[in-house]
C-alpha positions as CSV (number, residue, x, y, z in Angstrom):
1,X,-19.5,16.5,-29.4
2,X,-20.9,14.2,-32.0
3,X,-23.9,16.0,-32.5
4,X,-22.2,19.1,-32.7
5,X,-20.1,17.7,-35.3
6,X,-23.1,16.6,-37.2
7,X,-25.0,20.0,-37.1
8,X,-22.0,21.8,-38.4
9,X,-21.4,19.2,-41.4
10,X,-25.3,19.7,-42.2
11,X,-24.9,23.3,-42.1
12,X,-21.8,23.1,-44.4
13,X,-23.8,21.0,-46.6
14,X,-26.7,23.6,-46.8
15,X,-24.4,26.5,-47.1
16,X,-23.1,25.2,-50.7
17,X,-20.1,27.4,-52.0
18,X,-21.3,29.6,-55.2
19,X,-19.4,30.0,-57.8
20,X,-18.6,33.3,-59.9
21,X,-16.9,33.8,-63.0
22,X,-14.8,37.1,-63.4
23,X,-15.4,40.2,-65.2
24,X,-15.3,40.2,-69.2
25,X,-12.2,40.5,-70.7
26,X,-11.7,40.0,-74.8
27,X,-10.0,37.4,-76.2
28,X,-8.2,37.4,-79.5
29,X,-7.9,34.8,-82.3
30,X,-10.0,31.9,-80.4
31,X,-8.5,32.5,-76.8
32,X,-5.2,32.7,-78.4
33,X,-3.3,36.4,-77.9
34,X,0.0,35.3,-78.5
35,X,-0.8,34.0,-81.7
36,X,-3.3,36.5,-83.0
37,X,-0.2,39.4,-82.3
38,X,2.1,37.4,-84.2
39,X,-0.3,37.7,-86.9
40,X,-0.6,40.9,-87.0
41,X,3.0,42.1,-86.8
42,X,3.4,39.7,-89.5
43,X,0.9,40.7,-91.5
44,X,2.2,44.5,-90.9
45,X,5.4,43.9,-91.5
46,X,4.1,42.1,-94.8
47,X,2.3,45.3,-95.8
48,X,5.1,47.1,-95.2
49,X,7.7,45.9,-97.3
50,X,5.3,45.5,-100.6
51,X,4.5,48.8,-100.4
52,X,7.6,50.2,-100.0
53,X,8.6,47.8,-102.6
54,X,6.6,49.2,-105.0
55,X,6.3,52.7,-104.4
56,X,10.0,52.3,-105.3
57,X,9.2,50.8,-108.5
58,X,6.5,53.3,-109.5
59,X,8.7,56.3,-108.4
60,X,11.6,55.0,-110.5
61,X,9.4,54.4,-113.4
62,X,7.2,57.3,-113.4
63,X,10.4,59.7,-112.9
64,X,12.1,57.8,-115.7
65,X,9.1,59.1,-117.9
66,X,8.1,62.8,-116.6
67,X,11.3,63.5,-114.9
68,X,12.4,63.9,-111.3
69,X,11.7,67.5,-111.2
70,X,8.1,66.8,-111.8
71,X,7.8,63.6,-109.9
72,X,8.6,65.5,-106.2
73,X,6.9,68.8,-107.7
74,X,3.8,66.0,-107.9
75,X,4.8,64.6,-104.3
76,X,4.9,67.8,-102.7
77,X,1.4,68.9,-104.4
78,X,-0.7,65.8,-103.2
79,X,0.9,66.3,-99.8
80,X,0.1,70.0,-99.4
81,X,-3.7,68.9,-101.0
82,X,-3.8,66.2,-98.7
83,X,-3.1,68.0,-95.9
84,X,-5.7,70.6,-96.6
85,X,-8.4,68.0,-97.0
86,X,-7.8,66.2,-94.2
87,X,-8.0,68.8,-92.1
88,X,-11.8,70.0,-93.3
89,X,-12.8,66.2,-93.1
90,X,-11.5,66.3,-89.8
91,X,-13.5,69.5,-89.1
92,X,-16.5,67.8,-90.1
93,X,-16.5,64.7,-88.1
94,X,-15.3,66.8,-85.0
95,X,-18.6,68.5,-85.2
96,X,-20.4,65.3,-86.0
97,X,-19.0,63.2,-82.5
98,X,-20.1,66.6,-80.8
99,X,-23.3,66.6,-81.9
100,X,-23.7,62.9,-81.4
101,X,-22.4,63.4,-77.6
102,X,-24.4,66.2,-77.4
103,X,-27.3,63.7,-77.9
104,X,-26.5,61.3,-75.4
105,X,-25.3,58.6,-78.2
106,X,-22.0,57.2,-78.6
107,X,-20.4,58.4,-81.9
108,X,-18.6,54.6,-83.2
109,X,-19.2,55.6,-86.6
110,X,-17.6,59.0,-86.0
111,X,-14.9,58.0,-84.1
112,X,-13.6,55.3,-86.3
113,X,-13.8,58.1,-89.6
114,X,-11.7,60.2,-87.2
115,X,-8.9,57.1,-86.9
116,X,-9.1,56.9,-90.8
117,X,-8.5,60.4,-91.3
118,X,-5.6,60.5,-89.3
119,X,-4.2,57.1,-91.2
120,X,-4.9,59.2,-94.3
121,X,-3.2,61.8,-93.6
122,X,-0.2,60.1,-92.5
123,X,-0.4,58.4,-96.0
124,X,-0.5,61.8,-98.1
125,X,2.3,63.4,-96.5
126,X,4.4,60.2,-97.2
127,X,6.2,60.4,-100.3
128,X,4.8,58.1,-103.3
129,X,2.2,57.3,-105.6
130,X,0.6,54.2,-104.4
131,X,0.1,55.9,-100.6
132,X,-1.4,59.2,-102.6
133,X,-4.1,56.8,-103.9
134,X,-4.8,54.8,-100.7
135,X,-4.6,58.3,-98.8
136,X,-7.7,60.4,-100.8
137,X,-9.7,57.3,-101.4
138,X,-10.3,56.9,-97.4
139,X,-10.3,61.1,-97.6
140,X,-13.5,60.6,-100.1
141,X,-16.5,60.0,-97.9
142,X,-18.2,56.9,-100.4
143,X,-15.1,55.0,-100.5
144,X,-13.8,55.6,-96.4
145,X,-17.1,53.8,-95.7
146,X,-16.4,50.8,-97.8
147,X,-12.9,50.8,-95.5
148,X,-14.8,51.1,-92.7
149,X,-16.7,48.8,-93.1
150,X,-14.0,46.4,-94.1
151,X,-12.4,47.0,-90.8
152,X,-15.0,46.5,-88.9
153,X,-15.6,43.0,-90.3
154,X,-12.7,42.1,-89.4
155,X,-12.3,43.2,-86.3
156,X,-15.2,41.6,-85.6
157,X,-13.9,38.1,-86.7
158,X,-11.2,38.6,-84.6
159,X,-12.2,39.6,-81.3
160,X,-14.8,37.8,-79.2
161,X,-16.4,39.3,-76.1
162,X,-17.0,37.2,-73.3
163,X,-20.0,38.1,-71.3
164,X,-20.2,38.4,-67.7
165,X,-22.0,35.5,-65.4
166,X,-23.0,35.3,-62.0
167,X,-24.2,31.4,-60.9
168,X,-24.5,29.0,-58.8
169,X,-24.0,26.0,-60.5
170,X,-21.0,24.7,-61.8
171,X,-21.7,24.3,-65.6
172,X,-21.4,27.2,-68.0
173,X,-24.2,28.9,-69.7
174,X,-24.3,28.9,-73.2
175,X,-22.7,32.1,-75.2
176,X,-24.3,34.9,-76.3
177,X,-24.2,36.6,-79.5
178,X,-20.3,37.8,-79.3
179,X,-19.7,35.3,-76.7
180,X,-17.5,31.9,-76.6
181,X,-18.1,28.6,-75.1
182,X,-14.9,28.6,-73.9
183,X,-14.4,31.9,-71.9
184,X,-11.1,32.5,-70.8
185,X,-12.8,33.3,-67.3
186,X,-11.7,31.9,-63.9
187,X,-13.7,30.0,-61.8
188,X,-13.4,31.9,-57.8
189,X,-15.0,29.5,-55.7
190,X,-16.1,30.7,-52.5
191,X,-19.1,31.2,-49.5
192,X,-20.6,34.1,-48.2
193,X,-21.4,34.0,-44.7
194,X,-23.3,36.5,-43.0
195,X,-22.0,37.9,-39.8
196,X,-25.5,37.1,-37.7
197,X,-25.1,33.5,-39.0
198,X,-21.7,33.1,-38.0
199,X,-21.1,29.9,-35.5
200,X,-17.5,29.3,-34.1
201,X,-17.2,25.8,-33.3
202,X,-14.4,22.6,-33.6
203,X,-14.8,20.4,-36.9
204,X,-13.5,17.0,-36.4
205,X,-12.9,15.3,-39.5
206,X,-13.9,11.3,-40.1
């Protein structure tokens, strides 16, 4: 019984447990979601009441100065315009992801002009001055790319992508390029035993 006992504790020796990390997930401001959406809503909720702020202050003051009549027959304009434009840009960049799929390639670029159209439109066919503005300039090609790009930026300083690791050693590899050294991943340990290598037997602990 004692050698038994040995054989199986040098076998369990030999038949070291592996450990694997779980799929990728992203993690927000530095393994912080919580905090990173609190942010945001703040940040949105900022955006929200300054620009309603002043599109209340331009609308009075512009109104006070060309008349109301004019000021909704301007509204009504630039939302009719807007409208009209961003359905042909949306057109456009419709036929551009289906040409880019078409290809086999991933349309990012196109895809993220489609979201800024949309947000565009949404801004033109909101009443004021200071969403008119805002509205065409991501309309006009040259400028939505400077947006785009501005997104992107950040999004990219917010949002780190952990990469996927399979090993067998317990220390962590070092991070790749949108990687963290301090993955949010869980640590499964575990041992795979094959069913030809199985042996039944007692262990008798010391």
């Amino acid at each position: 019984m004692a050698i038994w006992s040995l054989c199986i504790k040098l076998w369990g020796n030999h038949r070291k447990p592996r450990k694997f990390l779980m799929p990728p997930r992203l993690s927000l401001s530095n393994g912080n979601p919580s905090k990173s959406k609190d942010e945001v809503m703040a940040v949105l909720f900022f955006l929200f009441v300054a620009v309603t702020l002043t599109e209340l202050y331009l609308i009075i003051e512009i109104s006070g100065s060309i008349g109301w009549d004019f000021t909704i027959g301007w509204s009504i304009l630039t939302g009719l315009a807007g409208s009209w434009l961003a359905k042909q840009e949306g057109r456009r960049t419709m036929a551009n992801i289906q040409q880019r799929m078409a290809q086999m390639e991933m349309p990012g670029q196109e895809l993220a002009d489609a979201l800024l159209i949309v947000i565009s439109g949404a801004l033109l066919i909101t009443p004021g001055f200071l969403t008119d503005v805002i509205g065409f300039t991501i309309l006009l090609p040259v400028t939505r790319t400077l947006y785009r790009a501005v997104i992107g930026k950040w999004f990219k300083s917010r949002i780190g992508i952990n990469q996927f690791y399979q090993q067998s050693s317990g220390t962590f590899p070092e991070a790749g390029e949108f990687g963290q050294t301090d993955p949010w991943e869980s640590i499964v340990e575990g041992e795979i035993v094959d069913d030809d290598d199985y042996i039944e037997g007692e262990i008798i602990s010391e």
